[in-house]
C-alpha positions in Angstrom: 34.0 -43.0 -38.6 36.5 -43.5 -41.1 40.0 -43.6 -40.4 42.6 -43.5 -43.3 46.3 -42.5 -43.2 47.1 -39.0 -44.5 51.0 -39.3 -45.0 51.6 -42.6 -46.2 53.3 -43.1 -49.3 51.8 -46.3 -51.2 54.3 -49.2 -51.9 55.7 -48.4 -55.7 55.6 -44.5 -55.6 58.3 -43.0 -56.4 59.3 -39.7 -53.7 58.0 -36.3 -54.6 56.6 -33.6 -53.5 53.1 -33.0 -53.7 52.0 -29.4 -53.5 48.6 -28.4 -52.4 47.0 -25.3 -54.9 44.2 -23.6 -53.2 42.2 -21.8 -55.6 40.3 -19.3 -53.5 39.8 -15.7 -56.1 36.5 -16.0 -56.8 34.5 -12.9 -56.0 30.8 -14.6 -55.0 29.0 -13.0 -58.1 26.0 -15.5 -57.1 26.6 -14.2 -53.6 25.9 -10.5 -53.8 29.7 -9.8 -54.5 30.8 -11.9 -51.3 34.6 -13.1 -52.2 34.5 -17.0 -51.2 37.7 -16.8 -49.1 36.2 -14.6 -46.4 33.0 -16.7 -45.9 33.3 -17.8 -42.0 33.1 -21.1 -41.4 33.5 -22.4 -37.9 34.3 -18.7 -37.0 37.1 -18.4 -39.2 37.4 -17.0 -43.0 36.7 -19.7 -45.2 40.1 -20.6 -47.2 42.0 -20.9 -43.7 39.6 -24.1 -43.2 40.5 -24.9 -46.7 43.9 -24.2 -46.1 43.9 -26.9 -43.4 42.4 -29.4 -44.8 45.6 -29.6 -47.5 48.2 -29.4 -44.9 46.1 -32.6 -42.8 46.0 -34.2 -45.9 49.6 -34.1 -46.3 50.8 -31.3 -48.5 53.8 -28.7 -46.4 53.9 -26.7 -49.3 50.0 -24.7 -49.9 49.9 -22.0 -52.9 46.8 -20.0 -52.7 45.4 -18.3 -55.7 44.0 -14.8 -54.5 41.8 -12.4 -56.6 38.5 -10.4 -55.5 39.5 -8.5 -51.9 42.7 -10.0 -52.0 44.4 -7.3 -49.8 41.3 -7.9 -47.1 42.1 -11.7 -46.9 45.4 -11.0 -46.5 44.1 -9.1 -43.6 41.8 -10.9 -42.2 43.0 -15.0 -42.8 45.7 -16.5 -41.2 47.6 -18.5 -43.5 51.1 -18.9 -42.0 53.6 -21.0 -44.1 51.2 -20.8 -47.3 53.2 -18.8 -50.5 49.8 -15.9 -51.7 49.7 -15.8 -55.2 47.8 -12.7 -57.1 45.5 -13.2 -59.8 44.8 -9.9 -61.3 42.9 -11.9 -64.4 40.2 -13.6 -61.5 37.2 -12.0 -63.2 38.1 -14.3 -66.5 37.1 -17.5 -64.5 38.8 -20.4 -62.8 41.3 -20.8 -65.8 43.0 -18.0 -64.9 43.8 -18.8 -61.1 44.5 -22.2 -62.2 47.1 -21.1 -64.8 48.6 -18.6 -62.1 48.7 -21.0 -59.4 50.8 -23.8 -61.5 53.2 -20.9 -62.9 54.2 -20.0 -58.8 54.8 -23.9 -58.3 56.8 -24.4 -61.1 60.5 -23.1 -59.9 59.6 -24.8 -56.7 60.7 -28.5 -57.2 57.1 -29.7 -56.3 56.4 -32.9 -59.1 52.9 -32.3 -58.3 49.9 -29.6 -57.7 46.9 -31.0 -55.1 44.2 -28.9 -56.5 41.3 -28.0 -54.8 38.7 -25.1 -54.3 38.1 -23.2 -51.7 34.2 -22.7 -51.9 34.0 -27.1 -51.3 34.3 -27.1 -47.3 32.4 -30.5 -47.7 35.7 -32.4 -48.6 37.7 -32.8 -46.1 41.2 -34.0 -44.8 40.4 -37.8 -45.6 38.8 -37.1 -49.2 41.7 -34.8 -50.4 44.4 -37.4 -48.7 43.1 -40.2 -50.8 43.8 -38.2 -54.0 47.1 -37.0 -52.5 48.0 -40.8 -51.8 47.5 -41.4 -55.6 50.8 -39.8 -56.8 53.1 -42.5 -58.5 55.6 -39.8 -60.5 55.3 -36.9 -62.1 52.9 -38.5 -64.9 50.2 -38.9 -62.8 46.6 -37.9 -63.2 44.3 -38.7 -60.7 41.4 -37.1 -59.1 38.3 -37.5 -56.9 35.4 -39.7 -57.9 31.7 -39.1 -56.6 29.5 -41.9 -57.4 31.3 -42.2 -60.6 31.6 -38.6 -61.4 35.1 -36.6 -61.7 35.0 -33.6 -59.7 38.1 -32.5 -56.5 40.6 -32.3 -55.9 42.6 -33.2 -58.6 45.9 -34.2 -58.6 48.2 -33.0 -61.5 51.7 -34.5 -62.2 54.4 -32.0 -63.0 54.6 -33.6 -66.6 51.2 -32.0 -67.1 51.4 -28.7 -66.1 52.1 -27.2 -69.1 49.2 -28.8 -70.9 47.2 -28.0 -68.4 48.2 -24.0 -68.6 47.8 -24.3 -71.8 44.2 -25.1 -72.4 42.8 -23.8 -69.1 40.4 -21.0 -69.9 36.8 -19.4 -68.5 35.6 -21.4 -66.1 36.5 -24.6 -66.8 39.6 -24.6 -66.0 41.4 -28.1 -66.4 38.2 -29.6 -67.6 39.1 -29.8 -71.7 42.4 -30.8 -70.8 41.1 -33.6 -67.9 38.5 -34.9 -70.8 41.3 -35.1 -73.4 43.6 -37.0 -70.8 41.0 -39.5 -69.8 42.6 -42.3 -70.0 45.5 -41.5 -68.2 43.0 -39.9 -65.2 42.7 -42.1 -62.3 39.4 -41.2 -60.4 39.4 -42.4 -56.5 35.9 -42.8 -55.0 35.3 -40.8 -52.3 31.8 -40.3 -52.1 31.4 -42.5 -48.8 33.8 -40.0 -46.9 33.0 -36.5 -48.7 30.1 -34.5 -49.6 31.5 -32.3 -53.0 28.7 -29.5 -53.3 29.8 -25.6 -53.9 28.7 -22.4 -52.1 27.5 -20.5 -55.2 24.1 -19.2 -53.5 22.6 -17.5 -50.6 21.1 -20.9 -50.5 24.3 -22.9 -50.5 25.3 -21.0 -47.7 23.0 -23.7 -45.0 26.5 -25.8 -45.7 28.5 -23.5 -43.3 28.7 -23.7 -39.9 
């Protein structure tokens, strides 16, 4: 079993808050119209376990992006502390949550979003620290690594919010801006302590326990 710290701050970085952004709007199109959040996992609505993983991985402050059956997850998930954030533009992809999610941070004094998804149960508390533990200052880029390949969560300096709102769009939300930034991106392997694949089908859904 790995073991890795979760709140340590690595010598050289500078003190700031890192924010965790939970982007969990997506209404499971691929799903039969079953919103993502509410998926039970280990008896519990999906984004609470995703919730949980970004406070173990050291982030106080948790936006989540809400969109499809927003009012039931409000119902039904507990999600004490986090700040709920409406997306009434979810059906135009991940760009939109993404956008929404960095406008509620912005008046907050966070110098960084922790972005992850909520539909990726497979990355966990020691995955999503790793990421976390990359922030140097408000300049910094960084995001998971799976054998080489860019995917979550992805760690966005305050300096590159705006950018980032900007460009995000459809459903590739920071993906133009992350391949226009590449090299200021730092990508952390984490393949050895994660497993990054998606529920997007009825056959995705062996993942969940």
């Amino acid at each position: 079993m790995t073991t890795e710290p979760m709140n340590g701050r690595p010598e050289g970085t500078e003190a700031g808050e890192v924010a965790g952004l939970l982007l969990a709007a997506g209404g499971g199109r691929r799903l039969g119209g079953r919103p993502k959040a509410l998926l039970e996992h280990r008896g519990r609505p999906l984004v609470e376990h995703a919730v949980g993983v970004l406070r173990a991985a050291g982030c106080a402050r948790v936006h989540v992006v809400l969109g499809a059956a927003a009012d039931a997850v409000r119902a039904r998930a507990s999600l004490p502390g986090c700040v709920l954030v409406d997306n009434p533009e979810w059906e135009q992809g991940m760009g939109s949550s993404l956008r929404a999610g960095l406008a509620s941070l912005r008046d907050t004094g966070a110098d960084a979003a922790l972005v992850s998804l909520v539909d990726q149960p497979g990355i966990g508390a020691v995955a999503t620290a790793r990421v976390r533990n990359a922030y140097r200052s408000p300049s910094t880029l960084a995001a998971a690594a799976y054998d080489g390949l860019r995917g979550h969560p992805v760690l966005f300096g305050r300096d590159h919010w705006a950018g980032v709102e900007a460009t995000a769009a459809g459903d590739r939300g920071a993906r133009d801006y992350l391949r226009a930034h590449a090299d200021a991106l730092t990508l952390i392997e984490c393949r050895e302590v994660a497993d990054a694949y998606d529920i997007d089908t009825a056959e995705d859904l062996i993942h969940l326990e």
